[in-house]
MARMI-529106 format. One record per residue: residue in one letter; x, y, z of N, C-alpha, C in turn. Coordinates in steps of 0.001 Angstrom, whole numbers, plus 500000, padded with zeros to 6 digits. Layout:
BEGIN
AXYZXYZXYZ...
This chain:
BEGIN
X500849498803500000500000500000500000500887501251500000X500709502321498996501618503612498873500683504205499834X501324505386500172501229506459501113500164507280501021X499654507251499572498331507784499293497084507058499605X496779505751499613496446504441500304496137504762501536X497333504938502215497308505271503645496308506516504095X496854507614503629496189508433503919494592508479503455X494227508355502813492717508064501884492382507113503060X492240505783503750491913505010504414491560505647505590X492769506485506275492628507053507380491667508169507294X491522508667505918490945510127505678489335509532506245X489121508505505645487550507964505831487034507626507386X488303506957508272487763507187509701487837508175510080X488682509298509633488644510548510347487267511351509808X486958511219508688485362511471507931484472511127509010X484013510033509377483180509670509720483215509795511351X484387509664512106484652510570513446483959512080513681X484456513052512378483869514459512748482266514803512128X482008513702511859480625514027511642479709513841512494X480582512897514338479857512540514861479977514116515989X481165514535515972481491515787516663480268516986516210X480233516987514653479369518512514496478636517849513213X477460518242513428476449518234512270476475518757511386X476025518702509819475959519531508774475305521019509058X474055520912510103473377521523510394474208522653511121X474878522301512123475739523257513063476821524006512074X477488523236511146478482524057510383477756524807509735X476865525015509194475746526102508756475544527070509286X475798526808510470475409528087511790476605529093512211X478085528644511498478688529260511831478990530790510936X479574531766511237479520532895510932480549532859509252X481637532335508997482345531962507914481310531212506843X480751530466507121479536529668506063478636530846505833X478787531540505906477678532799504980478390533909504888X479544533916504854480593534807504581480539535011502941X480836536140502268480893535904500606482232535616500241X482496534878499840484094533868498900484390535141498446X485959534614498299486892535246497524487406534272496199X487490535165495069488160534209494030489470533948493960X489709532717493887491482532403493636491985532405492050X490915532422491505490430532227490005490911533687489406X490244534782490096490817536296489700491403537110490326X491855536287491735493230537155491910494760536508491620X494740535359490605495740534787490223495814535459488877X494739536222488387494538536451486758494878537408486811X494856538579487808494775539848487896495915540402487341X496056541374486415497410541772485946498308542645486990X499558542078486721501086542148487870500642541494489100X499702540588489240499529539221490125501380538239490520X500856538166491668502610537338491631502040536058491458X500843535460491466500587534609490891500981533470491890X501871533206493052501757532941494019500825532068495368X500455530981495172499730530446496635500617529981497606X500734530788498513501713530661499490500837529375500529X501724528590500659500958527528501366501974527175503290X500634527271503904501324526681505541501020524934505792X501929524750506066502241523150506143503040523044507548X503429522322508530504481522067509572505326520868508778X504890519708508748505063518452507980504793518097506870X505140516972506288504449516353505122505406514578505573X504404513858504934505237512498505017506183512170503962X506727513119502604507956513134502112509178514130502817X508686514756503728510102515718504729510110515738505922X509014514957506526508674514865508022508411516067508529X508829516341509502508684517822510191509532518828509470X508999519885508959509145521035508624509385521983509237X508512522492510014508638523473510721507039523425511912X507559522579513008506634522852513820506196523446514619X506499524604515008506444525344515864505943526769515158X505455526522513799505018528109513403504027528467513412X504014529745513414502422530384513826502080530934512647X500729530355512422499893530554511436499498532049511207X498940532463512267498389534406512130500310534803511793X501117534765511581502429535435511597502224534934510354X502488534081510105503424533346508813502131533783507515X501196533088507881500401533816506912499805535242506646X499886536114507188499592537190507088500890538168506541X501486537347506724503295538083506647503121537386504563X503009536152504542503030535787502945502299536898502401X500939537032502721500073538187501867500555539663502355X501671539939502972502068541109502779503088541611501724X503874540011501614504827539974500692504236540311499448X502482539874499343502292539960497781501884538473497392X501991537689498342500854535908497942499788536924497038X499248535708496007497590536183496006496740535276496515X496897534709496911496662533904497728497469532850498903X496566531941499767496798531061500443496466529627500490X497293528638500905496643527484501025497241526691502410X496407526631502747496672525717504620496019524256504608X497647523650505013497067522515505662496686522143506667X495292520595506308494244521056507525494170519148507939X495057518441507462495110517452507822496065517323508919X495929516374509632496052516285511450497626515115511120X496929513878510533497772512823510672498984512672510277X498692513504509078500534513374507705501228514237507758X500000515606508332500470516792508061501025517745508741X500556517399510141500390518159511567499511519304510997X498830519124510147497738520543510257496449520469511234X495673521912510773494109521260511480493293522448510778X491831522374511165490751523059510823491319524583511675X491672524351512436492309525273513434493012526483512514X494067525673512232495560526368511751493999527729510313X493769527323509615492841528033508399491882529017509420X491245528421510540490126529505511265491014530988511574X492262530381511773493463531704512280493644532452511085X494030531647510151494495532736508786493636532932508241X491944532488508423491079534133507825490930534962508814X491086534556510349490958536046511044491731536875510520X493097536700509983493630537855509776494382537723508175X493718537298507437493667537695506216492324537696505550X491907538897504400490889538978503362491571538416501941X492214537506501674492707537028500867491804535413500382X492142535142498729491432533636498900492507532808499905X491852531875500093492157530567500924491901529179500904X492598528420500065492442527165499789492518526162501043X491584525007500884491580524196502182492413523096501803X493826522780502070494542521901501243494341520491502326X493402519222501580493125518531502354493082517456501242X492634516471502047492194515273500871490649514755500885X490190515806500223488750515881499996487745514102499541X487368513473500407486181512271499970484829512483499726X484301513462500827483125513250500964482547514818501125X481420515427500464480767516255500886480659516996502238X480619516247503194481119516916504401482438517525504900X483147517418504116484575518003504282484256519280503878X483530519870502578483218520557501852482364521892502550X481275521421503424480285522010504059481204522595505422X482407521992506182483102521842506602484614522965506420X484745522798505058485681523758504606485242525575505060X483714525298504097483221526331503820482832527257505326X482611526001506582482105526799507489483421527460508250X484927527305508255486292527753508820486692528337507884X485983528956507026486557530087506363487515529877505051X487085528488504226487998528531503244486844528770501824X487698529338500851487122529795499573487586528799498369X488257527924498727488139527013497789488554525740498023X488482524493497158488535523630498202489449522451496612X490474521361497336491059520626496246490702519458496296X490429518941495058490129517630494766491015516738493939X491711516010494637492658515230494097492317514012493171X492619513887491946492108513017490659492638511861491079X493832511272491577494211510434492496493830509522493736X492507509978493740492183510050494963490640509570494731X490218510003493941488765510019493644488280509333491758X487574509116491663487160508504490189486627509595489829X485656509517488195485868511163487665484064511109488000X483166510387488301482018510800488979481717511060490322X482400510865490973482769511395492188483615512634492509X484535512715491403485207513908491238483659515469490604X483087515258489611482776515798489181481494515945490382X480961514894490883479430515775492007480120516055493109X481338516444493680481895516883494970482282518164494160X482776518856493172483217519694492563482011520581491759X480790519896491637479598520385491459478766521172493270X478916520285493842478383520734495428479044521589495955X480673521981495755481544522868495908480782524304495614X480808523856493802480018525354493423478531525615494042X477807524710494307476623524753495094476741525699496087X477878525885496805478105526462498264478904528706497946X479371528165496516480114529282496413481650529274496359X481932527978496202483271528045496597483872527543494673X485225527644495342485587527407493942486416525823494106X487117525607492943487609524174493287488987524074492080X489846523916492716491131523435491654491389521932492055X491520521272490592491555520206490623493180519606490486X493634518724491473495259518608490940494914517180490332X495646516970488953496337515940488233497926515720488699X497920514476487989499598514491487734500413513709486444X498974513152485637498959512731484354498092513046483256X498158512825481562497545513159481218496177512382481174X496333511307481551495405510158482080494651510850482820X494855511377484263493847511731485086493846513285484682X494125513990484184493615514987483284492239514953482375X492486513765481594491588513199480801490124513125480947X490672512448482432489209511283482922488419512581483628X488799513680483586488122514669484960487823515886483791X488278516203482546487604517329481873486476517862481520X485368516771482121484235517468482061483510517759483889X484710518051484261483912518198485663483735519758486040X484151520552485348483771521759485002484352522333486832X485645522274486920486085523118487733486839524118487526X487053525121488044487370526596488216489241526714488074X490137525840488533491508525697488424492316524262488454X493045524496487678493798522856487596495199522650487785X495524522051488869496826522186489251497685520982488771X499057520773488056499864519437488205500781519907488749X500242518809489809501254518536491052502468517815490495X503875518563490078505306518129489759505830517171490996X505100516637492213504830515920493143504472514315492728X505012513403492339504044511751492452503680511647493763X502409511669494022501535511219495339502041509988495940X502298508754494823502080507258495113503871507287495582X504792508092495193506260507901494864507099509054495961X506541510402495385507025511416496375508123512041494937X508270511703494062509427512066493011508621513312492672X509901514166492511509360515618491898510304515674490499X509272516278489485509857516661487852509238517480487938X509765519055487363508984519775486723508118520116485150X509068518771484427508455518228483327507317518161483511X506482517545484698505372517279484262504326518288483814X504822519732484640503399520593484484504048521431483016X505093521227482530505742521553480772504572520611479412X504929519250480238504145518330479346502559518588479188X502233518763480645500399518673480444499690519938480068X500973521435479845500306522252479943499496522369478501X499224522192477604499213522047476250497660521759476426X497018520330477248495990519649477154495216520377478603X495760521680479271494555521759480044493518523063479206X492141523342479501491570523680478795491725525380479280X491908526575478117491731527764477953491198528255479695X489950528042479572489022528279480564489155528510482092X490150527410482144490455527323483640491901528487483920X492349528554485404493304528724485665494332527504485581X495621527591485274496492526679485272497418526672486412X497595525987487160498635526072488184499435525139488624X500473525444488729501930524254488958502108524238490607X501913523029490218502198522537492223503476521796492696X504195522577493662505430521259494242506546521799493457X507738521498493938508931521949493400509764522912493175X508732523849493299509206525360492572510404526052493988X511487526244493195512474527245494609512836528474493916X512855528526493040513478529211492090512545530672490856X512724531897491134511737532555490565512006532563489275X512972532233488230513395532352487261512322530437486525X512242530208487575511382528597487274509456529311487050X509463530134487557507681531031487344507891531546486161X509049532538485538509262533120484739508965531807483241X509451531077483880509427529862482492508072529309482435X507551528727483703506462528071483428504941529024483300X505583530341483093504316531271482610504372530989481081X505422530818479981505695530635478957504450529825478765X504469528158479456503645527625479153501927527814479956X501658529080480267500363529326480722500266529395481791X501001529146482503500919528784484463500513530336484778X499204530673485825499128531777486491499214531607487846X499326530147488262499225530062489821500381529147489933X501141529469491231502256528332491408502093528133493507X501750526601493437501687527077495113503045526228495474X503409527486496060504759526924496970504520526797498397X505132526009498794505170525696500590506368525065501358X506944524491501197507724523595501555509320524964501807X509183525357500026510385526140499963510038527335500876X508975528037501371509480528812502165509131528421503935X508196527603504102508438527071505521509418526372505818X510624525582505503511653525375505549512865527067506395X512407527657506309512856528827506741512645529130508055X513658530293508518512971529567510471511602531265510155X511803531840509805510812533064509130510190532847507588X509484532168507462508739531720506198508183533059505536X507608534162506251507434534941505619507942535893504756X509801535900505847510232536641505033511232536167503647X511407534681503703511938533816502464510504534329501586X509071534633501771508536534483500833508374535826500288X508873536945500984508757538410500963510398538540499739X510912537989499878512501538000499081512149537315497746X511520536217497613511482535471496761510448536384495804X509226536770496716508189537370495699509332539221495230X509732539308495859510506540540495454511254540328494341X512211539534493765513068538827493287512257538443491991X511066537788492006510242537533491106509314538932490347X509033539742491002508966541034490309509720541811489682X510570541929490056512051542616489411512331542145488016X511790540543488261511864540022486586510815539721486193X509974540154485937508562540156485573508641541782484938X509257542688485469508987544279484886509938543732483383
């Protein structure tokens, strides 16, 4: 069993655990679930956008601990000063050391979009997202088949939210193009492997459709690497790793986005 296996298995007892904690009904009630979304869709499009999803992570199970001890209201509020156009927080507990927690903090103190970077199964994650304050939510093609992909990514928009979908082949590219979501990310990441190429989001950019946003996930350290993969269409690139690795994440991401403007004029 790969690591994606793992997590997906565990994702489903932990599913069915917090549904016994809070009702659909109660996440409804909270003050963020009737909040109006932000688009990640048009502030990645926006012209002199850094194009940027600055992502908070502590861990991952390809680097172990990262950085555990950082504070979310700092680190994220400090990325969108640098110029993120967005955010993405992890909200998984087991792989990730994240939580629902770590995202309730970074919309108190950001008006920025906010992706819920999780491993989305079931509709209640969704209702869930929406009530801690996130504006969009990811659905991993890996993870899910493409009718299941497409009515969790349909119920998404039901709520207001938006949805980027990550691939990592042209296979699961394929199988998911009519699910009519809002952004499409290839993850330069193998889920099942942990191997990073940036080939991959070179190769697939060709076959994702006009319509969407395009965005390259994983890998990126380098701003002269945005400069290239805009060539091939990329408006969103979420980095995380490269700047929480830093004992000040914000300000590796305040240098980097600086650095990346300078060559962009």
């Amino acid at each position: 069993m790969n690591i994606l296996d793992k997590i997906i298995d565990h994702k489903r007892i932990e599913v069915s655990e917090r549904k016994k904690l809070a009702s659909i009904k109660q996440l409804e009630q909270t003050d963020s679930f009737n909040r109006q979304t932000k688009s990640l869709k048009e502030s990645l499009s926006r012209n002199g956008s850094s194009g940027i999803i600055a992502e908070f992570k502590r861990q991952s199970p390809s680097k172990g601990v990262i950085n555990s001890n950082a504070d979310v209201e700092k680190i994220t509020k400090g990325y969108v000063d640098a110029g993120a156009a967005g955010l993405s927080v992890l909200t998984d507990s087991n792989f990730f050391g994240g939580s629902s927690t770590d995202l309730i903090k970074a919309r108190l103190v950001n008006n920025c979009p906010i992706l819920r970077k999780d491993f989305i199964i079931d509709e209640y994650q969704i209702v869930e997202a929406r009530s801690i304050g996130a504006d969009v939510i990811l659905l991993i093609a890996a993870c899910l088949d493409s009718k299941q992909l497409k009515s969790l990514a349909d119920f998404a928009h039901s709520l207001a939210m938006e949805v980027l979908l990550e691939v990592h082949s042209i296979e699961e590219l394929n199988s998911n193009l009519n699910a009519n979501v809002d952004l499409i990310g290839v993850n330069n990441r193998n889920l099942k492997t942990f191997e990073v190429s940036l080939d991959i989001s070179k190769k697939l950019a060709e076959f994702i459709p006009n319509q969407v946003v395009k965005v390259s996930e994983s890998g990126i350290s380098d701003p002269a690497t945005i400069i290239e993969l805009r060539k091939f269409g990329y408006q969103g690139f979420l980095m995380g790793e490269n700047f929480m690795k830093n004992t000040q994440p914000e300000m590796a991401a305040h240098e980097f986005i600086r650095a990346l403007k300078s060559m962009m004029k």
